[in-house]
BAMI-727004 format. One record per residue (C-alpha): residue number from 1; x, y, z. Coordinates in steps of 0.2 Angstrom, whole numbers, plus 5000, padded with zeros to 4 digits. Layout:
// BAMI-727004
NUM:X:Y:Z
...
This chain:
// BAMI-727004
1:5727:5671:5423
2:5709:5669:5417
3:5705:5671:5397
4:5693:5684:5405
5:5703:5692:5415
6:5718:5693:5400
7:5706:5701:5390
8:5700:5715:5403
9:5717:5719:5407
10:5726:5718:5391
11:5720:5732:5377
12:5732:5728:5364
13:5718:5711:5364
14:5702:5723:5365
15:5707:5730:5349
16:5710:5716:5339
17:5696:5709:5348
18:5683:5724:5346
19:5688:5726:5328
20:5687:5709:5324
21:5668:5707:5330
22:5663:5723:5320
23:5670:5715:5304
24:5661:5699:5304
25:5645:5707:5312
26:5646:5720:5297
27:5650:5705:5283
28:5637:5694:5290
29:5625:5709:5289
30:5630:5711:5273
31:5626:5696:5264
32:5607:5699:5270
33:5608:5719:5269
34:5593:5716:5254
35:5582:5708:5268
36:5585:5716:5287
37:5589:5736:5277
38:5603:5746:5283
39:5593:5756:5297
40:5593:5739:5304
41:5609:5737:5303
42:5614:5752:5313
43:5606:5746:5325
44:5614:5730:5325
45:5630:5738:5326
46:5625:5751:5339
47:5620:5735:5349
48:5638:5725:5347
49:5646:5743:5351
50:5635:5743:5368
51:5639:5726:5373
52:5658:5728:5370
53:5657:5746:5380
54:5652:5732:5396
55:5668:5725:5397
56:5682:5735:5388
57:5690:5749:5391
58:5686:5767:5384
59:5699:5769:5369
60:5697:5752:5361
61:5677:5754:5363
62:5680:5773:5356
63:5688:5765:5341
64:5676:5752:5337
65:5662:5764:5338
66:5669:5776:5324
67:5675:5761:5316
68:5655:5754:5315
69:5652:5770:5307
70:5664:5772:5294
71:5658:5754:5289
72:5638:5759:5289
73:5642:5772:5280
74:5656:5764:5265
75:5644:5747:5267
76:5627:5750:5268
77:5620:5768:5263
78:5617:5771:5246
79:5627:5773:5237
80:5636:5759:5243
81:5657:5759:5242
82:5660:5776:5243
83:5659:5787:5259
84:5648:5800:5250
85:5628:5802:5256
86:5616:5809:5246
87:5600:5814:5253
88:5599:5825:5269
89:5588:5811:5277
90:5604:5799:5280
91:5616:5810:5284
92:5607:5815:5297
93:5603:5796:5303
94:5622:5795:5299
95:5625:5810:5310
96:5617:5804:5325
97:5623:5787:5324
98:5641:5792:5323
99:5635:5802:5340
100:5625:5789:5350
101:5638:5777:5347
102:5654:5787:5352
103:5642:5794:5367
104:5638:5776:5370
105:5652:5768:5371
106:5661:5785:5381
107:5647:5786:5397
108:5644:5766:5396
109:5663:5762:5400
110:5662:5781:5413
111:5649:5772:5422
112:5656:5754:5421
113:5671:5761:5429
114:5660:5771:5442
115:5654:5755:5450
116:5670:5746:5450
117:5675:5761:5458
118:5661:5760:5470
119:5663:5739:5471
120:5681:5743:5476
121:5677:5754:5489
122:5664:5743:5495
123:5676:5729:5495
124:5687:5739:5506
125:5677:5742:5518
126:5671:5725:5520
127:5690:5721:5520
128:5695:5735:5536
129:5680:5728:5544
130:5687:5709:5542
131:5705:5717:5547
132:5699:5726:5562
133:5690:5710:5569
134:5705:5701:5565
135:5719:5712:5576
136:5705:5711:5589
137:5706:5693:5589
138:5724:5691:5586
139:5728:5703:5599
140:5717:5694:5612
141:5726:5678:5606
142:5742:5685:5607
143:5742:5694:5624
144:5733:5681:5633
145:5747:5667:5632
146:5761:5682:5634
147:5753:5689:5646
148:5752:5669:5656
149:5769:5665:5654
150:5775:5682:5660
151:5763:5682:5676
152:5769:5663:5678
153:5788:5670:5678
154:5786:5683:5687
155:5779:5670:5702
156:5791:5658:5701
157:5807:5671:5702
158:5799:5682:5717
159:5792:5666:5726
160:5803:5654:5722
161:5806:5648:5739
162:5788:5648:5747
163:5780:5638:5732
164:5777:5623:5734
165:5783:5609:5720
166:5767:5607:5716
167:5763:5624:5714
168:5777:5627:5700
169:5771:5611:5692
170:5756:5621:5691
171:5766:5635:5684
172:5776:5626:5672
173:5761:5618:5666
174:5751:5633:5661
175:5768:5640:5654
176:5767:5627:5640
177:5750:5628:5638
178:5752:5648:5632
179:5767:5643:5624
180:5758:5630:5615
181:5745:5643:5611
182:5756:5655:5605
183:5764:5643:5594
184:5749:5639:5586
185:5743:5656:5581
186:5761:5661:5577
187:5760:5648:5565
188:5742:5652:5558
189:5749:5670:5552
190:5764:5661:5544
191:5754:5648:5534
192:5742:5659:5528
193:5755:5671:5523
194:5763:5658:5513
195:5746:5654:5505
196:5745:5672:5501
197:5763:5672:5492
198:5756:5660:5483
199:5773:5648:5485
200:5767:5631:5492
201:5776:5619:5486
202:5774:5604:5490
203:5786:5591:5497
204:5777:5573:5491
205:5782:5556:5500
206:5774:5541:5505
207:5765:5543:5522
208:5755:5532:5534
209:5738:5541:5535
210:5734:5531:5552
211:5750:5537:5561
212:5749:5556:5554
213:5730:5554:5565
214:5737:5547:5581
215:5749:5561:5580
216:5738:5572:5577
217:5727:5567:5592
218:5740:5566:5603
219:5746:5583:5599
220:5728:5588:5609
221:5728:5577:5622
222:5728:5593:5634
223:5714:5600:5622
224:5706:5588:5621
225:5702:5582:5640
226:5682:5588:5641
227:5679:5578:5623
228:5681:5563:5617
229:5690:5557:5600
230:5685:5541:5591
231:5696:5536:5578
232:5697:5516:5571
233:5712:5514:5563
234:5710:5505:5546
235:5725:5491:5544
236:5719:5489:5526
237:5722:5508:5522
238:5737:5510:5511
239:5752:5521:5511
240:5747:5538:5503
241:5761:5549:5493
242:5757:5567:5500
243:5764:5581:5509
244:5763:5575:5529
245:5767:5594:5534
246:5754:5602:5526
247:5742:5588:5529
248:5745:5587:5547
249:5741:5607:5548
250:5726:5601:5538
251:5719:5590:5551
252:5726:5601:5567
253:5715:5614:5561
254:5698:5606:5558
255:5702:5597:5574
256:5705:5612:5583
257:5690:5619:5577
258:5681:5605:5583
259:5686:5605:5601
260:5686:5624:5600
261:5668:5626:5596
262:5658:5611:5603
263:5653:5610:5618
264:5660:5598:5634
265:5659:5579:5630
266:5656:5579:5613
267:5660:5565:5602
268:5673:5568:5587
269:5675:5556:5575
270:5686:5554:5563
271:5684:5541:5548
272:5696:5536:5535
273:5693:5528:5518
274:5701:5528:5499
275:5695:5526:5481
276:5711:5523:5465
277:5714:5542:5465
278:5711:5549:5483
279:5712:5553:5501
280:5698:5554:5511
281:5696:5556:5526
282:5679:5562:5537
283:5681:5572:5552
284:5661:5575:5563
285:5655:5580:5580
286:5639:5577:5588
287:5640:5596:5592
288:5627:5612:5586
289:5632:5611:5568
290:5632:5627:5559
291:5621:5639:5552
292:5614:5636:5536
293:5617:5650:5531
294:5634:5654:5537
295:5642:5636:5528
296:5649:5645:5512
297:5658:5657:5525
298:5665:5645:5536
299:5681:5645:5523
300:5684:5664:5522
301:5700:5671:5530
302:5695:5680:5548
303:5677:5674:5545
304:5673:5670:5563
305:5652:5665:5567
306:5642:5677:5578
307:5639:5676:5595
308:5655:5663:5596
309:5667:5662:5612
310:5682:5675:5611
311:5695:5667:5604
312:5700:5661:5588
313:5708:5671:5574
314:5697:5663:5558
315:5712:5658:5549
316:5712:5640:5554
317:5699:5633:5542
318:5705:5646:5527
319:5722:5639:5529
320:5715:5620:5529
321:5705:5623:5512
322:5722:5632:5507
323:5732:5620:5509
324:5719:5606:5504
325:5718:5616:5486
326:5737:5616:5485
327:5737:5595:5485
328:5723:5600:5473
329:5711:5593:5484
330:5693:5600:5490
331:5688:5601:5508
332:5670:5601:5513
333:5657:5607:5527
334:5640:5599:5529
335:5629:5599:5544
336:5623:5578:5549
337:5604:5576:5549
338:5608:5568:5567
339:5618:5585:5574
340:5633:5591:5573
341:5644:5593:5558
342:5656:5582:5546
343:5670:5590:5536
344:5676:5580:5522
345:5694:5580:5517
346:5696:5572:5497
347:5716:5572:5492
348:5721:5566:5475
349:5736:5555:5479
350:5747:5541:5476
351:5742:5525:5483
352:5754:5510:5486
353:5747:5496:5498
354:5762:5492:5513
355:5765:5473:5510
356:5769:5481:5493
357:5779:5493:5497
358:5797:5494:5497
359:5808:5506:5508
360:5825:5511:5500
């Protein structure tokens, strides 16, 4: 939790915090009351009593406004140390000062918590839109596949016999093909719902970063037929000391994103390189790019572009940032002067070069 955010929620701290301020804001004014006069220093405290109504809440605000009076009244009208006034003139200043600043401090705080009311409400809105396209998606994502292997069943058990062997291989082939599918977004939901519950934990050991690629290609062979993926193995590159689940899902899903959105016989490429502390690894296309615009977004969970082809949930490259943060690494997006767009993966990581490295 935040320093900010202890502060806002805790109102023990607001107090101690509120009552401090008007005490050293009273004693410096003090020491220069000869100079600056005390209708100065109302004002001065009528300003601190403002600023702190911005951010706390009501009582601790209440408080330190009667509490700023008390003080410009013991402090700085004459006669000075006693809580007695003398002329008509400041009791009346006093009067209204002791009313503005309780006022002050009662609507500011009312209307502070008006707009986080109406910010929240906004918010939800913005979040039912986000969880409307997302069912939409997901339920096009999900029922597709389903709905594949069920027809596919169905044909081979009422037409077992007239098919021809071809014909089921057919079959069989777009069976694991929506299983695959399936699969995938299955596992989308349970990665981001384990980024949500905030439990990742990571399971660190020393990994090839060239292998974890081939696999990771390999997995999209079938994906992957009208494109073409370039990746150079480095021999120099040295064994890294991450987690290879979380990175594999990491690469799977800008891959995915890749071959998803580009369009037939583009060019992926995927480059790897290493500094003392990191990872890196560059994944770019030769594909549209994306918006200028639309970058920052490309992260959120369900975020999906406009005018994109159905399909697609936009968790996959919410859960790669996740899970990137989680080795506390970053994970870029930047569109290439040439066309297309690079996505650079940095992990802070153990390095240990293999000619070095011993297996137990």
């Amino acid at each position: 939790m935040t320093v900010k955010k202890k502060i806002q929620e805790d109102q023990r701290l607001q107090f101690l915090i509120g009552i401090g301020l008007i005490l050293m804001i009273s004693f410096i004014c003090y020491l220069f009351i000869n100079v600056i006069g005390y209708h100065i220093v109302a004002l001065i405290l009528l300003l601190t009593v403002s600023v702190l109504a911005m951010f706390f809440k009501i009582w601790p605000v209440v408080t330190v406004a009667v509490l700023s009076a008390l003080i410009w009244n013991f402090l700085f009208i004459q006669p000075r140390s006693t809580f007695s006034i003398t002329t008509p003139e400041d009791a009346l200043f006093f009067l209204m000062y002791f009313v503005i600043a309780v006022m002050n401090a009662v609507f500011t705080t009312k209307i502070r918590k008006a707009e986080e009311v109406s910010r929240r409400r906004k918010e939800r809105e913005n979040e039912m839109k986000l969880y409307n396209t997302f069912l939409n998606s997901l339920s096009h994502e999900l029922r597709t596949p389903i709905s594949t292997i069920i027809g596919s069943i169905d044909t081979l058990k009422e037409n077992s016999t007239k098919l021809s062997l071809q014909n089921k291989i057919d079959l069989f082939t777009e069976i694991e093909i929506a299983g695959h599918r399936l699969n995938k977004q299955v596992g989308n939901l349970l990665n981001m719902s384990l980024l949500e519950s905030e439990f990742v934990k990571l399971q660190l050991d020393w990994y090839d970063i060239n292998e974890i690629i081939y696999s990771i290609i390999q997995l999209n062979e079938s994906e992957a037929i009208n494109h073409n993926i370039h990746f150079e193995a480095d021999e120099e590159l040295p064994l890294f000391k991450i987690d290879a689940v979380l990175f594999e899902q990491i690469l799977q899903n800008i891959l995915n994103n890749a071959l998803q959105y580009t369009p037939p016989n583009s060019v992926i490429t995927i480059q790897t390189s290493y500094n003392l502390k990191e990872c890196i690894i560059h994944i770019s296309d030769n594909g549209k790019g994306f918006p200028e615009d639309k970058i920052e977004k490309v992260f959120d969970k369900f975020y999906r572009l406009p005018n994109t082809a159905t399909g697609g949930t936009g968790l996959g490259l919410s859960i790669a940032q996740g899970f990137a943060q989680a080795h506390n690494g970053t994970l870029s997006l930047e569109n290439l002067k040439t066309g297309g767009a690079k996505f650079t993966l940095k992990i802070p990581a153990e390095l240990a070069h293999p000619k070095n490295f011993n297996n137990d």
